[in-house]
N, C-alpha and C positions, 0 to 999 in steps of 0.2 A: 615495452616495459613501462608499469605505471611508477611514476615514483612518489611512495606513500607519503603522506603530511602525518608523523604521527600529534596526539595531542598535544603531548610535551612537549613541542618544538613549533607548535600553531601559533602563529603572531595573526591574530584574526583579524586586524584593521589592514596589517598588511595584506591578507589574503583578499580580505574584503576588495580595498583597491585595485587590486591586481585581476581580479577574475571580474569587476565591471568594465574595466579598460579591455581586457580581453572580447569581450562579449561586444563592446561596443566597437571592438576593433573587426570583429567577425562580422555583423549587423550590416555595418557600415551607415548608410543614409535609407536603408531597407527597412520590411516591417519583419517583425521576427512574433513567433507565435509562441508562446509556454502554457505547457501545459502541469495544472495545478489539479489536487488530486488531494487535498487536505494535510497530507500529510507533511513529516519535518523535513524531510530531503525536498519535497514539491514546492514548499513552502519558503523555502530558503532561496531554492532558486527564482523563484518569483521574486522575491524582495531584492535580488540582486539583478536580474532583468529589468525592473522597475527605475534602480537605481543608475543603469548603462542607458536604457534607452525612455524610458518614459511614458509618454503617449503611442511612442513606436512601438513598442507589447502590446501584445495581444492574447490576455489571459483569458484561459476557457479554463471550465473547470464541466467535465463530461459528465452528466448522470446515465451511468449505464446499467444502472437497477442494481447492481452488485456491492454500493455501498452500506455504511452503516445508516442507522434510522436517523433524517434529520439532518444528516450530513451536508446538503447543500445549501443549504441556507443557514446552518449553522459558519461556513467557512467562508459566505459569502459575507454573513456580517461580520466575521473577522477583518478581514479582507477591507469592508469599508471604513472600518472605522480607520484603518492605515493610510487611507487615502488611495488602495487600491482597486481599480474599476472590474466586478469582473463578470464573464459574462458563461451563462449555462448553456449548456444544447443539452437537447434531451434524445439520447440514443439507444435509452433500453430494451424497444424492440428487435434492434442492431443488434446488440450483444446477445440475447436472449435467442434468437434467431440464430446467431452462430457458433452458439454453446448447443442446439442442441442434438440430441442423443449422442453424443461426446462422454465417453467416461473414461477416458486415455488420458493422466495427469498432463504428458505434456502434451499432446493433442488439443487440450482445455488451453494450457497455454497460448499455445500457437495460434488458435484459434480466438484468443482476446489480444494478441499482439496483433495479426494480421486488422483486425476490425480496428482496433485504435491506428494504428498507425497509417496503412494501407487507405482502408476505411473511411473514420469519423475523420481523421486527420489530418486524409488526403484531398479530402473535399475542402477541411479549414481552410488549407495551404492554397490553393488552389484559387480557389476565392478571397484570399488577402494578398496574393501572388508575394507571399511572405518566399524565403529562399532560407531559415534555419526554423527549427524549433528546439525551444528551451526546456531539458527535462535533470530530473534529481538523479543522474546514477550514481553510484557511490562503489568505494572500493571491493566492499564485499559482493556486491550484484554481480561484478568481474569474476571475483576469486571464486564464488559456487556455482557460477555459470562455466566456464572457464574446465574448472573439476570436477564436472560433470556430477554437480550435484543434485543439481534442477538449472533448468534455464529461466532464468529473469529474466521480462518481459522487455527492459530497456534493454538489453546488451546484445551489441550489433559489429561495431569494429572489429573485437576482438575474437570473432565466431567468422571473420572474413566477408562481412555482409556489408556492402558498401549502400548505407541508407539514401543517397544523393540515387540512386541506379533503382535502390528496388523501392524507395518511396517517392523519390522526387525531390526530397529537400535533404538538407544538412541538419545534423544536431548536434547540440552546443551541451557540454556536459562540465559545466565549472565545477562541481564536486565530488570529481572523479576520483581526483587523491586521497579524501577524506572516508574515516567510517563516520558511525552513528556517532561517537562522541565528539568527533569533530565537528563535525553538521550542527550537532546543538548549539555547542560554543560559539560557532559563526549566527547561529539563530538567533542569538543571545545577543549578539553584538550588533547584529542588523535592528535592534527596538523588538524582536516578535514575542508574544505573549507567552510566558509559561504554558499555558494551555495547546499553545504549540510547539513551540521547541524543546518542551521536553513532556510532548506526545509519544505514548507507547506505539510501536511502527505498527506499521500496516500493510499488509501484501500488496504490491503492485495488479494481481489480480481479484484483490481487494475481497471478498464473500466468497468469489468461487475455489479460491483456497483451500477453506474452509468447507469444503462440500463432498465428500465423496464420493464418485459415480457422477452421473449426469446432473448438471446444475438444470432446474425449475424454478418458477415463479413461487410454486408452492414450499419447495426445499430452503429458496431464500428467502422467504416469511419464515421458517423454521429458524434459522442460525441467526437472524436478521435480531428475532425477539430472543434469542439465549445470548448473543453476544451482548443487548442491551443490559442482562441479566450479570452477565461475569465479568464485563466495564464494571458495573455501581458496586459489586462487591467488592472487588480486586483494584479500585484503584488507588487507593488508600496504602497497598502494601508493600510497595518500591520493588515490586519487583519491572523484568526489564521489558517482559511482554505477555501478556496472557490473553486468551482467545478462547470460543467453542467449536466445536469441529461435530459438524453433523457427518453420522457414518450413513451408510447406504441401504443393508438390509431393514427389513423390520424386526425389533426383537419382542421376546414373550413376555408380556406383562399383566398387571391384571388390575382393574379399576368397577368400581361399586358391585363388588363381590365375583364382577365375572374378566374372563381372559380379554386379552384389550395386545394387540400386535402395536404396537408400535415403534417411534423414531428414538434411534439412542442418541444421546451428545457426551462427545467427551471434552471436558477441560484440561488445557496446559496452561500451564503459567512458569514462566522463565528468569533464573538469573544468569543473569550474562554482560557483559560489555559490549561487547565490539559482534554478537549475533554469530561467532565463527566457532565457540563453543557456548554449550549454554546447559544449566543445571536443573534441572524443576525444584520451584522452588519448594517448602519445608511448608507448607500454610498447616493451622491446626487445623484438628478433624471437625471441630465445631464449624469452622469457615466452610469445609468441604459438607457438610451436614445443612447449611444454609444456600448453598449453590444449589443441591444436591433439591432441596425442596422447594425453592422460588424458580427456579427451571421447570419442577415437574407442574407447580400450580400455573405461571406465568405464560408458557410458551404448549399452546394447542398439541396432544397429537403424542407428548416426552413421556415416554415410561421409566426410562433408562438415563443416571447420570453416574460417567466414570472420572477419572482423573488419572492422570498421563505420569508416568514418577520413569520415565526412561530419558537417558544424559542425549543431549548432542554432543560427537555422535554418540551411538549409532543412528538415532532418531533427528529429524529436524527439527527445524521449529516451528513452521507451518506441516499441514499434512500432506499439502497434494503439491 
């Protein structure tokens, strides 16, 4: 039994404290690896790994072709300017190779957990003869994984899976008690920028989420350039998360007078707090009219743009 930190009760210098002495108490005189991933939970834990051991982290931050456009060197120069060193491997072939003809949600899954961890991870481990790695899961990755609502990539205890046996190391999970708005607050109090602590979340399997069917090179060029598309419009409008979501078939369309098959995208965007219920949010139809036309000019190949107006639940908030 996890016992929650709710917000109102977060003393985050104390937490703060408490979970580098932890860390450094687990570490010991060892090298410990964290894995950073852009995001606030990844992000956070970084900064507090950093803060326990120092030179003894060893941040990676994975390119496995499934992120956003820019993404790695966008977060590397976050990252420096904090004084944090960090370093890329480039595994896209990795991932690309083990996604494919996979069109079973959790199958997709399973199959970017085994490659990261197994994998990319077990080689890192292995060659730092590091003995933990440091990663962001948070309460809610528990409680949907857990209630079989989808399996989160990080959650392994709680599913009976002893990581020490089937990967070969330990992982250290300081923000296990917290959700999302806990996470920020401690974000906030570690020095991290706006721009990350209170970044709209991002799937742990990061693009192929967002994919329908079998993830492609060519599918995530598709969602890769629409997600760029519903970031610049939507981030402006407080809501808690919004995303494109390429579907799978082709549908009927029609371009310079003649029929044209193409890719549909659908947009969500979400209010919610804590990700365990969540609302779409109300956007005007003009905003939906502007999505609807810089998707179809912007991103190759789009005939079709919908938008998502179903609650969590019964719908999630990612698709796959």
């Amino acid at each position: 039994m996890i016992n929650e930190i709710k917000l109102e009760s977060l003393d985050t210098a104390r937490f703060i404290d408490e979970k580098v002495n932890e860390i450094a108490a687990a570490a010991g005189y060892g090298i410990a690896i964290n894995a950073l991933s852009g995001g606030v939970d990844s992000s956070v834990v970084t900064m507090l790994g950093h803060r326990a051991l120092g030179k003894r982290l060893r941040t990676v931050f994975i390119q496995n072709g499934l992120m956003r456009e820019g993404e790695a060197g966008f977060i590397e120069g976050i990252f420096r300017d904090l004084g944090v060193e960090i370093e890329i491997i480039d595994a896209r072939d990795e991932f690309l190779d083990a996604l494919k003809g996979i069109t079973d949600p959790e199958k997709k899954r399973e199959a970017i957990t085994q490659t990261f961890y197994k994998g990319v991870f077990g080689r890192i481990v292995r060659e730092s003869n590091a003995r933990h790695l440091l990663q962001g899961t948070i309460l809610t990755d528990v409680d949907e994984t857990v209630a079989g609502i989808k399996r989160q990539h990080n959650v392994f205890a709680q599913l009976g899976i002893d990581p020490q046996e089937t990967f070969g190391y330990q992982i250290l999970e300081p923000l296990i008690q917290l959700r999302k708005d806990g996470v920020r607050a401690v974000g906030k109090a570690l020095g991290l920028p706006e721009s990350i602590f209170a970044r709209i979340p991002f799937p742990g399997p990061a693009l192929a989420a967002r994919i329908i069917g079998e993830v492609t090179a060519e599918k995530l060029t598709v969602v890769r350039k629409a997600t760029s598309v519903v970031e610049r419009i939507l981030c402006n409008r407080g809501a808690f998360q919004y995303m494109a979501i390429l579907h799978d078939d082709r549908v009927t369309g029609m371009r310079d007078g003649k029929r044209d098959f193409g890719r549909q995208i659908e947009i969500r965007c979400w209010d919610s707090i804590d990700a365990r219920t969540a609302t779409p949010s109300k956007l005007p139809f003009e905003v939906l009219e502007q999505l609807a036309s810089d998707i179809v000019s912007e991103v190759p190949g789009v005939v079709s743009v919908t938008y998502n107006i179903t609650t969590k639940p019964p719908s999630t908030i990612e698709a796959v």
